[in-house]
Structures are given as C-alpha cells and as structure tokens.
C-alpha positions in Angstrom: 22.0 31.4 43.6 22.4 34.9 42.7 20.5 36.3 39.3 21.9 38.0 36.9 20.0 40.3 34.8 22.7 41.0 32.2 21.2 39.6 28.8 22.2 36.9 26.4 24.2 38.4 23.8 22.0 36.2 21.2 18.9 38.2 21.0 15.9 36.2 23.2 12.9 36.9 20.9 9.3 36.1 21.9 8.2 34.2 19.2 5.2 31.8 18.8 3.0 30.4 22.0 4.8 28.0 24.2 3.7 24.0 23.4 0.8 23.1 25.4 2.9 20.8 27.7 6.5 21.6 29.0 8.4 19.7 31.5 8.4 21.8 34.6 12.3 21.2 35.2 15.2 20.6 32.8 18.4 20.0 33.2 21.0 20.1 29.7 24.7 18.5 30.3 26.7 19.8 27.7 30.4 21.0 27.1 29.4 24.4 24.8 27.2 26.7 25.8 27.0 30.9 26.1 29.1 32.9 25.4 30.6 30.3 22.8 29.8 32.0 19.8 30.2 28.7 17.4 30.1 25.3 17.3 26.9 23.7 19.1 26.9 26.5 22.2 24.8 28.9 20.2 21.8 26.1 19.6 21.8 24.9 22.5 21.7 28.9 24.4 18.4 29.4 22.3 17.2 25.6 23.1 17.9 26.7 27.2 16.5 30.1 26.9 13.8 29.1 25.2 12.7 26.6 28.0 13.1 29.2 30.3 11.3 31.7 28.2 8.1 29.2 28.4 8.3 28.8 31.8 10.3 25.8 32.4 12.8 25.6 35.4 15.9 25.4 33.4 19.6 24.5 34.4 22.9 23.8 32.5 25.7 22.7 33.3 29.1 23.3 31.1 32.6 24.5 31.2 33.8 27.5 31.7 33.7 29.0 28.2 37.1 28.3 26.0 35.4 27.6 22.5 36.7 27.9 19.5 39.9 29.8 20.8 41.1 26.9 22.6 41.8 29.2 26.0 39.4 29.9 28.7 37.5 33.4 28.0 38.9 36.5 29.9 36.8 36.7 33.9 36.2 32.9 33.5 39.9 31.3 34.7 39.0 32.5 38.6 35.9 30.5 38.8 33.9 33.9 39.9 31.3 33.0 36.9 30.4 29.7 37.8 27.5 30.1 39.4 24.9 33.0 37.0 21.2 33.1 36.4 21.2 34.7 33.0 17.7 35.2 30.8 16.3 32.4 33.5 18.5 29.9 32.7 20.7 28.6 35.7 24.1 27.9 34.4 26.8 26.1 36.4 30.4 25.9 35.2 32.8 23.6 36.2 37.0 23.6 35.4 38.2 22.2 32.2 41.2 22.3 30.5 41.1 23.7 26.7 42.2 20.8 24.0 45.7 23.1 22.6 46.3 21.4 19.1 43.4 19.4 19.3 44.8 16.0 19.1 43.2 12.9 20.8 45.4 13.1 24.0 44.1 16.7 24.6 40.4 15.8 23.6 40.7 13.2 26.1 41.9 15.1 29.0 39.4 18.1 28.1 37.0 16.1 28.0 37.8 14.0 31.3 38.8 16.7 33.2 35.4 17.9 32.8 33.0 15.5 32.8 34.9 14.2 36.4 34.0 17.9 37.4 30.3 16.6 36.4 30.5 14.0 38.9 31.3 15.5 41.4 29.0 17.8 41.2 26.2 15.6 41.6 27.6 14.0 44.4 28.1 16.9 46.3 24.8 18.0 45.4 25.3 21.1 43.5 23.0 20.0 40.7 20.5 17.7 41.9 18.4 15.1 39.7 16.1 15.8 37.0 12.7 14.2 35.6 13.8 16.0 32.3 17.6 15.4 30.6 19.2 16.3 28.2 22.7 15.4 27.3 24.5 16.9 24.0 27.3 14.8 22.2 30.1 16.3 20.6 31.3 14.5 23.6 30.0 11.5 24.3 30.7 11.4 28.0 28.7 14.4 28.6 25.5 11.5 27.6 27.3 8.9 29.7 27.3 10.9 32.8 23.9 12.8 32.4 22.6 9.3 33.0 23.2 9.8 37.1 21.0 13.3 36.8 18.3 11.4 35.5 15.6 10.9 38.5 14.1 7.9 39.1 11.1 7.3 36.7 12.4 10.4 34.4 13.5 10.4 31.0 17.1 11.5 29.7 17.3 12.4 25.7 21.1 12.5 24.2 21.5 14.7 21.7 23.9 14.4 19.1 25.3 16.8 16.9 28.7 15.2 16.4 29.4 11.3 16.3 32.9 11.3 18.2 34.0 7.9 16.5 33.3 8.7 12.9 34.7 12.2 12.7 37.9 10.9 14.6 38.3 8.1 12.1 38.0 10.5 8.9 40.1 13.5 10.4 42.8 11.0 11.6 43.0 11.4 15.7 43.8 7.8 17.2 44.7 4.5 16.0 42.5 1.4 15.1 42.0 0.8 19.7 41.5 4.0 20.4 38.5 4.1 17.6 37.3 0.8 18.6 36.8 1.9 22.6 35.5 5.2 21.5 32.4 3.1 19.7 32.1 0.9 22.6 31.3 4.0 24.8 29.1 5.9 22.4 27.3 2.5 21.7 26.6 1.8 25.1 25.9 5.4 26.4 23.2 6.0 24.0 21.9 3.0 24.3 21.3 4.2 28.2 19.4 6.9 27.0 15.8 7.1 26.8 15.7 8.6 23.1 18.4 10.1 20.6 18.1 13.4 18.7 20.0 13.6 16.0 20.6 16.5 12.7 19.7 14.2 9.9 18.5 10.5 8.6 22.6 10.0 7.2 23.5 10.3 11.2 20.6 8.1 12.2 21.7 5.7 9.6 25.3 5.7 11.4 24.6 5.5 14.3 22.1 2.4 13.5 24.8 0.5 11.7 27.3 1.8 15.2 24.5 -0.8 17.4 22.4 2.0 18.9 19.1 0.3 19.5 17.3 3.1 21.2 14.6 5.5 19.7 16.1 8.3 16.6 14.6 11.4 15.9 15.8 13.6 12.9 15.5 17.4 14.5 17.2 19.5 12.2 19.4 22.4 13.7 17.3 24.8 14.6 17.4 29.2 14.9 16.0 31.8 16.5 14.4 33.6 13.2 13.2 36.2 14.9 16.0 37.6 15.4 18.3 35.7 12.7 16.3 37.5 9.6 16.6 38.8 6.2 18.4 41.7 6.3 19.5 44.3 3.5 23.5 44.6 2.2 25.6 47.0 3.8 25.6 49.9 0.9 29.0 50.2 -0.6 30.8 47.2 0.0 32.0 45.0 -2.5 30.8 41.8 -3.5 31.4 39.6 -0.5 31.9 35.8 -0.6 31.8 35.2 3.7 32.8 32.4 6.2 31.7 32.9 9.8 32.6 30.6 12.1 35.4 28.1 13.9 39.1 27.7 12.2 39.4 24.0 12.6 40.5 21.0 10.8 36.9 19.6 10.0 35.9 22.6 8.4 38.3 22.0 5.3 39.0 25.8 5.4 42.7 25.0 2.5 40.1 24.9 0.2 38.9 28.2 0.9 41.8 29.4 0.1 42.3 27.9 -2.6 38.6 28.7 -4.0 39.7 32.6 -2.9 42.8 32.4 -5.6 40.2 30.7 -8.7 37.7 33.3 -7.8 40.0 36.3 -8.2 40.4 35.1 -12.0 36.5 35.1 -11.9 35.7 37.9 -9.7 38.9 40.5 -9.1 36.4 42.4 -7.9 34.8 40.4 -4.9 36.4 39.7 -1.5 36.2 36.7 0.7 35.6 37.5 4.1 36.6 34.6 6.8 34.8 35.4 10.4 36.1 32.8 13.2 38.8 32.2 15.4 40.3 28.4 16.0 43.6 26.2 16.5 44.0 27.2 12.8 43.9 30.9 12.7 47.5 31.7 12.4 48.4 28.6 10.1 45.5 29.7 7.5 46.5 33.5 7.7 50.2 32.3 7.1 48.7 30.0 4.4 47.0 33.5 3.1 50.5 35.3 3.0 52.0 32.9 1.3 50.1 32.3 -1.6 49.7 36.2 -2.0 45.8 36.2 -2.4 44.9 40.0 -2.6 41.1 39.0 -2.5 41.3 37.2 1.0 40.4 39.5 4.4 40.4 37.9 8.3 38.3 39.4 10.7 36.9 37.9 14.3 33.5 36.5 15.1 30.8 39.3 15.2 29.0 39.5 18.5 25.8 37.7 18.9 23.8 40.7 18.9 24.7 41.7 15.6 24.4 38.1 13.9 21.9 39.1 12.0 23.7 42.1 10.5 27.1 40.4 10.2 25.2 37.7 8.4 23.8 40.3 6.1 27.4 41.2 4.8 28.0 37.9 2.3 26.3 38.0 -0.9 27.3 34.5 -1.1 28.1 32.5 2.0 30.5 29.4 2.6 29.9 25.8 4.4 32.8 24.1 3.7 33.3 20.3 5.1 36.0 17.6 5.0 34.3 14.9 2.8 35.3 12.2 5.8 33.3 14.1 8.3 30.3 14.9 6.0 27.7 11.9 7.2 29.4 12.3 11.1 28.0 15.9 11.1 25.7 18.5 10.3 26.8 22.3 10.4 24.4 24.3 12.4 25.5 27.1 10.5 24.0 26.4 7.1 20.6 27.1 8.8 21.8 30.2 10.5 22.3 30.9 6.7 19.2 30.2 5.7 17.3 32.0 8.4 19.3 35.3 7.4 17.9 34.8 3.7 21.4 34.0 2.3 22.6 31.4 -0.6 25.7 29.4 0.4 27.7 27.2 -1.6 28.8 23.9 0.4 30.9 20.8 -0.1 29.4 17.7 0.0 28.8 14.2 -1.1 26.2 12.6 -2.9 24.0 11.3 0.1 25.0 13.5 2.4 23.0 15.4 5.3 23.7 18.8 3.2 23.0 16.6 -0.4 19.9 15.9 0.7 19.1 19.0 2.4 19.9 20.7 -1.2 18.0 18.1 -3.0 14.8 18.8 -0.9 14.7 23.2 -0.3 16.6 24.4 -3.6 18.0 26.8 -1.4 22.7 26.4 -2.1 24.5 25.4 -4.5 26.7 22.1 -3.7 30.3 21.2 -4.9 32.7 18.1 -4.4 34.9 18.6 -1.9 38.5 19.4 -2.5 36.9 21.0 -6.2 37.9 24.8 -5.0 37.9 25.9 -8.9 34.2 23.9 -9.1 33.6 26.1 -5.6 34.7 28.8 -7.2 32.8 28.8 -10.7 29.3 28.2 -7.9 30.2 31.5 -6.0 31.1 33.8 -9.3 27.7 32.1 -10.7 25.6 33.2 -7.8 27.5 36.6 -7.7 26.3 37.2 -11.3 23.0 36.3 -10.7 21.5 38.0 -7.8 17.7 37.2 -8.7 18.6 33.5 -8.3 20.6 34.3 -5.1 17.8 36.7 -3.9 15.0 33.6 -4.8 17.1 31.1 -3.2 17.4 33.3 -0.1 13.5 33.7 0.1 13.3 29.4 -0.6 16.0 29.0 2.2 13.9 31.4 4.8 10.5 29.5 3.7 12.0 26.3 5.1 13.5 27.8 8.3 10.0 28.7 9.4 8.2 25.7 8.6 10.8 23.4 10.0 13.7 24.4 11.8 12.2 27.4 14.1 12.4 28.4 17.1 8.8 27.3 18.2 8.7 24.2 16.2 11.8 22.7 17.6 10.3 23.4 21.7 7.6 21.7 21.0 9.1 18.4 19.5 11.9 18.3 22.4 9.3 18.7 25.5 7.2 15.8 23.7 10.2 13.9 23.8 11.0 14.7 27.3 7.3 14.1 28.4 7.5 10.7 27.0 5.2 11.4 24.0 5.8 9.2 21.2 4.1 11.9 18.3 7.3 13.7 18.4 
C-alpha cells in the first residue's frame, strides 16, 4: 500500500511514554474518521494515531469522508483516496452514500451501504483478521460486522459513543418496530463483543437496562492536550459566546438562537459565534434572518491545525443538547473545551452524563434545556466574571490531564484489548 507522508491536520503530539504493553496489530471499524472534523472522527484520529505513534500496526477502516456536510469531501467521490498510509495509520475507505435529511430511511441505507462495503472487504481479503478490534457505535452495525475481523482467540471491544436506539426514540426517527428491531441488534451485537467502552456510568446504566450482559467500562472522551491547550484571546475582539461544531437536530441549536436574542438584552456588546456545518445550516441561518438577531455571526469549522486557536476565540463556550438525547450521549466536545482552558455553559438534566460531570470538576455552568433566557443569564454571568471563568478554565484543564488525556486513555484501551481485567 503506498504511504503517504502528508500529516494529519489534528496535530500528532508526542506526549507521555507509551503503556508498557500494546497490542502489536489493531484494527478500528468505524464510519467517522479523518478528515471529519466533528462528531466521533476527531477521537477516534488521535485514538488511531496514537497506536501508531507507540508502535502498534494500526488499520482503519471507514467511509469515504462525508461528515457533517452530508456529501462526500471534494477528491474522495473517485475512490483515488481509498487506499492512504497517513501518520502510520493504514486507512481503507469504502463507498457510502451520505444520509441527505437525515431521516431513518437514509440512516439505514448509509449505514447499509457501508457496512455491506465492510463485508466485502473481508471476504475479498483487503483487510485481513485482527487479534485486536475495535468497533465504534454511532452505528451499531459497524460492531456487528467487526465481529468477522476478530481472529480466532482475539478480542474485539465496541465502543460506543452514541446508543442508536435511544437517541432515535427521543429525536423522533422511526415508529414503535423500527425502535424495537434497532434494540434487538444493538443488544445482540454487543453482547458478541468481548467488552464495551462507553462515555459515562448514565450510558452504562442504559445500556444495562437495554440486556447487554457483557463487560462496561466508563472511558471518558478523551484529547490530545498537547496540542488542544490553553491559549490567550485574540486581542481586540469582542466578547465572544462560541459554538463549534455539527448543525444537527440533536444538538438543540433553536435554542441558541434563542439564548443569542436574551443575551443581547444582557450583553449588546458580545457576539455569538456558531462554527459547524450540518443538514441544518441553511434552516438555522434563515432562522437567524428572521428573527433579526444583530448579535448572531456563522462561520465554518476551523481547520484542525488551528483548533487550539479557534478554541481560544470564545470567552464563553456552548454545549447545547436535546434533553431526549442527554443520557443516549456524551459530547466529545465539552472536553475539547476543557482541554483548551474554556468555561462552557451546557443543557442538561439532573443525572445526566454532563450533570454529573459538573457536579464532580466545577468546571461549566449547566442550564435546563429549552431555558434559553436561564442559558442566557449563565453566559452574561460568566462574561462579567472573568476570574471565575479564568478559575474554571484552570479546574476544567486540571481534570483533562488527570483523566481524559491522551496517554491515560492508550493505556486503558490496550489493557482492554490485551485481555487485562485492571482496565
């Protein structure tokens, strides 16, 4: 397979020594992966590259990039990517077909589309069978199939950032059937698996009460905080409130807006800054328009190689959630946040994955959902208080490098890969 020397646009820092014991091969199965820049893709880059980085013979295989702009990325259609070596990682692409409007129907045929690709590919012997797996689930198929990579006598580990059934239920997509035979399959393919990774105890306890039997591990999302780091303001801009990330409908992103028009009452003189691209873009920027906000600014996703520095822009970050989805997920990006020693105000319920998070590090401020003037009043009070903004930014970077770094996170995965029960 031919190399490629170009570099990851995500930084690959050093960082810490390597864990003692590393699987010598690895394969991940997963739909998102570089260039992606949101969603699961950019966690699961740093996971891959830092494998590779500790000498580990590393492979993914994914789709041809098409996340979150719901097309597939310009020099990708032809196929003529497929096949790369990039920062030692082996990455092989297969044919998909992006989800337009993001129903179920379109989910389902993305999702099929690809993961038949999958197949094939191991019966053709493009990617061959691994001691070490590891499957990622926002789509659960991608853990069903990574079962037939798994060698005989090797170990496959699903890891699960989304849980397909619950957030379908609370954003609507399918009837009562449809739910019902999406549980089946996510019951019965993790229960395949060898061990489940998941972002918090609230999505262990769901996926308990769902019949998954096998072993849980809480791993929260993890960073590179090497190169995500405390950086200083850019001088001369105004007070910035900032979202960064995908335009879709589990984000909750009406209450943004809605937060951006109480804030202006607050704040005239701060601007909220929304970073992404998505299914929603054009609807939210109409949504904008309409209601006249003067306070309210669109801009695209910043390349990876200046995520620190794009980071560095909000004085005051967002993680906004849809209240169904809040125990079905936990956003990667609220420890991307921390990492870059950045408050962020979040919505969230009692009990939650980011409620408890809160509770434990000090670190945000946390709202009710659908309460944009409560969402408001938390950014204006952290906007006129930039020592407790600054201290929770320092609290927030604290528990990034104890917990959820780069280093920290290799080590528990290749114990969990090796078989070692400590992890």
């Amino acid at each position: 397979m031919p190399d490629d020397s170009t570099p990851l646009r995500t930084p690959v820092s050093e960082g810490p020594a390597a864990p003692a014991a590393l699987p010598p091969s690895v394969l991940l199965v997963a739909m998102s992966y570089w260039p992606e820049p949101a969603g699961s893709a950019p966690m699961m880059t740093d996971l891959a590259t830092a494998f590779a980085a500790a000498g580990t013979d590393m492979t993914v295989l994914t789709a041809r990039p098409n996340y979150p702009g719901q097309a597939i990325y310009d020099g990708y259609a032809d196929g003529a990517e497929d096949r790369r070596t990039v920062n030692g990682v082996r990455i092989e692409r297969l044919l998909t077909i992006p989800p337009k409007g993001g129903g179920m129907k379109a989910r389902l045929i993305h999702e099929g589309v690809l993961h038949a690709g999958f197949l094939a590919a191991r019966a053709r012997g493009r990617v061959a069978r691994h001691k070490a797996v590891l499957s990622l689930c926002p789509s659960i198929f991608s853990v069903a199939v990574a079962d037939r990579f798994r060698a005989p006598g090797g170990r496959h580990i699903a890891i699960v950032h989304d849980i397909q059934s619950g957030l379908a239920g609370a954003l609507g997509m399918g009837g009562g059937a449809a739910l019902k035979a999406i549980q089946a399959v996510e019951r019965t393919a993790l229960n395949r698996a060898d061990g489940i990774v998941v972002l918090s105890e609230a999505m262990a306890d769901v996926l308990r009460d769902l019949g998954v039997r096998r072993p849980i591990t809480v791993i929260p999302p993890h960073v590179d905080a090497d190169a995500v780091r405390p950086l200083p303001r850019p001088e001369g801009q105004p007070p910035t409130v900032l979202y960064s990330g995908a335009f879709a409908r589990k984000q909750g992103l009406d209450q943004v807006l809605e937060m951006a028009r109480h804030l202006h009452a607050l704040r005239p003189d701060a601007r909220v800054l929304l970073r992404g691209q998505g299914g929603l873009e054009e609807e939210l920027k109409a949504q904008a328009k309409a209601m006249a906000l003067p306070n309210v600014e669109f801009a695209p996703l910043i390349p990876s190689d200046r995520l620190a520095e794009g980071l560095a822009e909000g004085d005051v970050h967002l993680v906004p959630q849809r209240p169904e989805g809040a125990a079905f997920a936990m956003p990667g990006k609220a420890v991307t946040i921390l990492s870059a020693g950045r408050p962020f105000v979040c919505t969230c319920l009692p009990g939650s994955a980011l409620d408890r998070l809160g509770t434990e590090i000090d670190a945000f401020l946390r709202t009710p959902p659908d309460a944009p003037e409560a969402m408001a009043q938390a950014v204006a009070d952290l906007l006129n208080d930039p020592s407790r903004s600054a201290a929770m930014g320092r609290r927030g970077r604290a528990w990034v490098e104890g917990n959820a770094s780069r280093s920290a996170v290799l080590a528990r995965y290749a114990a969990l890969l090796l078989g070692d029960d400590a992890a």
